[in-house]
N, C-alpha and C positions, 0 to 999 in steps of 0.2 A: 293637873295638866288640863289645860283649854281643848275642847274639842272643835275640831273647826268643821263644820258643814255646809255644803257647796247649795245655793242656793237651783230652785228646779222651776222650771217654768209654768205655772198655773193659768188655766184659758178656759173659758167655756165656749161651742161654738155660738154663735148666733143661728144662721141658716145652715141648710146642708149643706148649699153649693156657694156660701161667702162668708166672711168676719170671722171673727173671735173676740170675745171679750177677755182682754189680761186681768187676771186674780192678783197678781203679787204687787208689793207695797213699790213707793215708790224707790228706796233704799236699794232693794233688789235690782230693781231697773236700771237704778244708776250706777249700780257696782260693776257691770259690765258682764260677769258671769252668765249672765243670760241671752247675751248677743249673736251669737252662733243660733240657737233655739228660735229664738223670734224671728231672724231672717229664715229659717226655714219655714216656720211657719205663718210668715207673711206671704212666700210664693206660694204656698198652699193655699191661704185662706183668701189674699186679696188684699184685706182690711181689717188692720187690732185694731179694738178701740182697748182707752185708758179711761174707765170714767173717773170724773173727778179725782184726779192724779196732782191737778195745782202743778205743774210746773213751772216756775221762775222761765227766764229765757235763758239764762246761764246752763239753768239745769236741762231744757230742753235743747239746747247745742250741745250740752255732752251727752245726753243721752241719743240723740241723731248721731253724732261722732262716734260715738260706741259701736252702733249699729252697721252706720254705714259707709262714715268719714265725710265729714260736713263740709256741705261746699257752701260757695257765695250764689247769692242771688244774682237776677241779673244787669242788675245797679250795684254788685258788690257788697251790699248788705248780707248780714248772715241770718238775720232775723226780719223776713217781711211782713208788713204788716196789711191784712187784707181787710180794707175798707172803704167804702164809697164817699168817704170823709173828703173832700177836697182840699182840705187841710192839712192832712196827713197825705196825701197820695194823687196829688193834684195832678201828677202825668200819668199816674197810671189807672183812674177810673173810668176810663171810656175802654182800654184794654180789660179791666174786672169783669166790666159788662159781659161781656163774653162768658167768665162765669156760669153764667147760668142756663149754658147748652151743654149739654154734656162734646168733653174735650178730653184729652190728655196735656198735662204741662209741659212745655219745652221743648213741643215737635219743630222749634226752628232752630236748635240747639244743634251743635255737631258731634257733642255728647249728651246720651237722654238724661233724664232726669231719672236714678230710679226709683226711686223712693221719697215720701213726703211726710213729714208730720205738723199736723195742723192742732192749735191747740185755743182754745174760746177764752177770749176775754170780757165782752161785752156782748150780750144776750141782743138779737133782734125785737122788736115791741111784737112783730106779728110773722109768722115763715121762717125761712133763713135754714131749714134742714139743708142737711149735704146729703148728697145721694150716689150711690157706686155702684157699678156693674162688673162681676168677676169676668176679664176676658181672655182666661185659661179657658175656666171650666165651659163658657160658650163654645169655644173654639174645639174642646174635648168633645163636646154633643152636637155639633155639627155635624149633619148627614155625610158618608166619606165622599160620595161624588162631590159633594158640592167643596169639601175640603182638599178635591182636586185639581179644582177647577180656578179655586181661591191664591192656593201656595203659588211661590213666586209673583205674584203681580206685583207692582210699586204704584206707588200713591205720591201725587203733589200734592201735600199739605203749605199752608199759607196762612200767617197772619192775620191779610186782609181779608180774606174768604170767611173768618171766622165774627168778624165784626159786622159782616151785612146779615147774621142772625138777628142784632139787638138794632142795625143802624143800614136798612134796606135802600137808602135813599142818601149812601151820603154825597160831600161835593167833592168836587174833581181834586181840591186842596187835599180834602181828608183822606180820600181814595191814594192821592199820593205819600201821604204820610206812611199811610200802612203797609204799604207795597214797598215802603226802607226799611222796612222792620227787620229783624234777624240776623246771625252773625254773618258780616257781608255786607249786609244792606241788599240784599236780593231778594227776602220777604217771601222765597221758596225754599222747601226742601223735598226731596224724595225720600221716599220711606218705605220701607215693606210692610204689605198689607197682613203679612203675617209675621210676627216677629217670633225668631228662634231664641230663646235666654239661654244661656250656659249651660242651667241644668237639663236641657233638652227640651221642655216640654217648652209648648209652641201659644201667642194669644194674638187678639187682635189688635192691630192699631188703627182706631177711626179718633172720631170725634167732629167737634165741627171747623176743626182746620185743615180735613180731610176734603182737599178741592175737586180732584180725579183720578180715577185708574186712568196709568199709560196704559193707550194703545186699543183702549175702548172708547164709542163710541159716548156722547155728551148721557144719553137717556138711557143706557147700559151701564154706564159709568154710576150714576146715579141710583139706579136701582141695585147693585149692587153694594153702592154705600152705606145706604141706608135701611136696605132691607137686613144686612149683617148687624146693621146697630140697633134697630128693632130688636130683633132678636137676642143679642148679646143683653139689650136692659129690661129684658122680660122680665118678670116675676121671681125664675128659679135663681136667677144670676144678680138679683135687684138687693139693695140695703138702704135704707134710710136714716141719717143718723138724724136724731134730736138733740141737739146740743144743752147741755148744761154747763156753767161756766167750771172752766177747771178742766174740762173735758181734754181730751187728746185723742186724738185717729193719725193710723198711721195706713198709709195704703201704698201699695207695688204699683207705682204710678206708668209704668210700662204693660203690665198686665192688668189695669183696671179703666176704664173710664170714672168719672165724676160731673157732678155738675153742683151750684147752691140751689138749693128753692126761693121764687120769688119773696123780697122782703121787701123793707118800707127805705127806700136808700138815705131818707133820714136819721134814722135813727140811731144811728153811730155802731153798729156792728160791726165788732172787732174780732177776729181770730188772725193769732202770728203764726206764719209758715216757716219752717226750715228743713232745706234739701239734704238730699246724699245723692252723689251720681253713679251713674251705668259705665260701662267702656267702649260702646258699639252700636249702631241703628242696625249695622250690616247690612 
C-alpha cells in the first residue's frame, strides 16, 4: 500500500521584521498543498523569495493561481514582462521608469493588486536589485499617538504625480497623457492612508503615487508622506533582493512597498510579473 504524505511548508526567515526564504522544491509548490500556508505567511513576512525555482511562465501562472487566482495585467496580458526594452514594451517604459521610486502596483486600480510574483530572466550588466519595505510591521511599531493621528486619513494617489520623480520637467502633451491614465481616465484615486486587510492587522499605503492627504495642508501633507515612508524603508523593515536568473519573489503588494535599483536601461533586463487581486481599497 502507497503511503501518501502531505507535503509541509519549509522557509527560513531572512530579517526579523521581513521575507522568508521557501526551502521546498518546485513540485511541492506547484501541487498546490502549500497554498493556504504561504499566503499566510506572506501577510506575515511581506516577501518569499524562491531562489533559483526556474519557473516556465506556464508554471508560474499556475503557481500565482494556486496561490491567489491569476488575474490579467493591465493590457490583458497574464504574463508582463518588465523591461526597458522598447521593443518589447514600447508604451510602457516611460510608466517603468517609475520603478525605481519606491511605489505600490495598481493604486489606480478599483481593485488592489494583492499580491505579485516576479520572476528573473535576464541579469542586468550592473544594479537592477529590487528592494522592499514590510508596511505591517512599520505600521505595528509606529508610536500610538502618531497611529492616531494617521488612521482614517485618505490620500490622492496619481499616475502622473508618480512620473515627475524620473521626468520633473515634463511637457504639457505628456503632463496630459498621464493625467488619462487609470480606470476612468481620471488619473486619480483616493486611498486610505492606512489600509485595513481582512485578517485585521493594519499597513501603510504610500509610495510615490502618493499625491496628498485630504484635508491637509500642501507642506503637512508632505511631511507626513514622507516622513511615514522614511520610516517604513528604514533598516528594520528594509530587504534587498539580489537577483539571480531563475529567481522568484513573491511580495503582499498591499502591505509592502518596492522599488528596482538603478541599472544600465541597456542592457535588456528582464524579469516577468504575474498578478493575484484583493477585493477592497475600502
Amino acid at each position: 500500500m502507497n503511503v501518501m504524505t502531505k507535503a509541509k511548508l519549509k522557509y527560513q526567515l531572512i530579517k526579523p521584521k521581513i521575507g522568508a526564504r521557501i526551502l521546498n522544491t518546485k513540485e511541492e509548490l506547484l501541487s498546490g498543498e502549500l497554498s493556504s500556508e504561504i499566503n499566510e505567511l506572506l501577510e506575515d513576512r511581506g516577501v518569499l523569495v524562491f531562489k533559483r525555482v526556474m519557473f516556465t511562465d506556464e508554471e508560474q501562472m499556475a503557481f500565482t493561481n494556486a496561490v491567489g487566482g491569476l488575474a490579467d495585467e493591465v493590457r490583458g496580458e497574464q504574463v508582463f514582462k518588465i523591461s526597458l526594452d522598447k521593443t518589447i514594451n514600447k508604451e510602457a517604459v516611460e510608466y517603468l521608469k517609475g520603478s525605481l521610486f519606491w511605489h505600490v502596483d495598481g493604486t489606480m486600480n478599483s481593485i488592489p493588486i494583492r499580491g505579485s510574483v516576479l520572476s528573473s530572466k535576464v541579469l542586468p550588466t550592473w544594479g537592477g536589485n529590487t528592494e522592499f519595505a514590510n508596511c505591517y510591521t512599520a505600521y505595528d511599531d509606529l508610536p500610538q499617538n502618531v497611529k492616531e493621528e494617521i488612521d482614517g486619513l485618505r490620500v490622492i494617489h496619481s499616475m502622473w504625480h508618480s512620473q515627475l520623480f524620473h521626468c520633473p520637467e515634463p511637457s504639457l502633451e505628456q503632463l496630459r497623457d498621464w493625467q488619462s491614465k487609470g480606470e476612468g481616465g481620471t488619473g486619480e484615486r483616493e486611498l486610505p492612508l492606512v489600509y485595513k486587510h481582512a485578517n485585521g492587522r493594519k499597513s501603510l499605503i504610500l509610495g510615490n503615487t502618493a499625491e496628498y492627504v485630504i484635508g491637509k495642508g500642501t507642506q503637512e501633507s508632505a511631511r507626513i508622506l514622507h516622513g511615514l515612508r522614511d520610516f517604513a524603508t528604514s533598516e528594520p523593515y528594509h530587504y534587498a533582493h539580489e537577483w539571480e536568473v531563475g529567481d522568484a519573489v513573491m511580495w503582499d503588494n498591499t502591505g509592502t512597498l518596492h522599488r528596482a535599483m538603478p541599472y544600465d536601461p541597456d542592457c535588456g533586463r528582464m524579469l516577468h510579473r504575474t498578478i493575484f487581486k484583493g477585493d477592497s481599497w475600502g
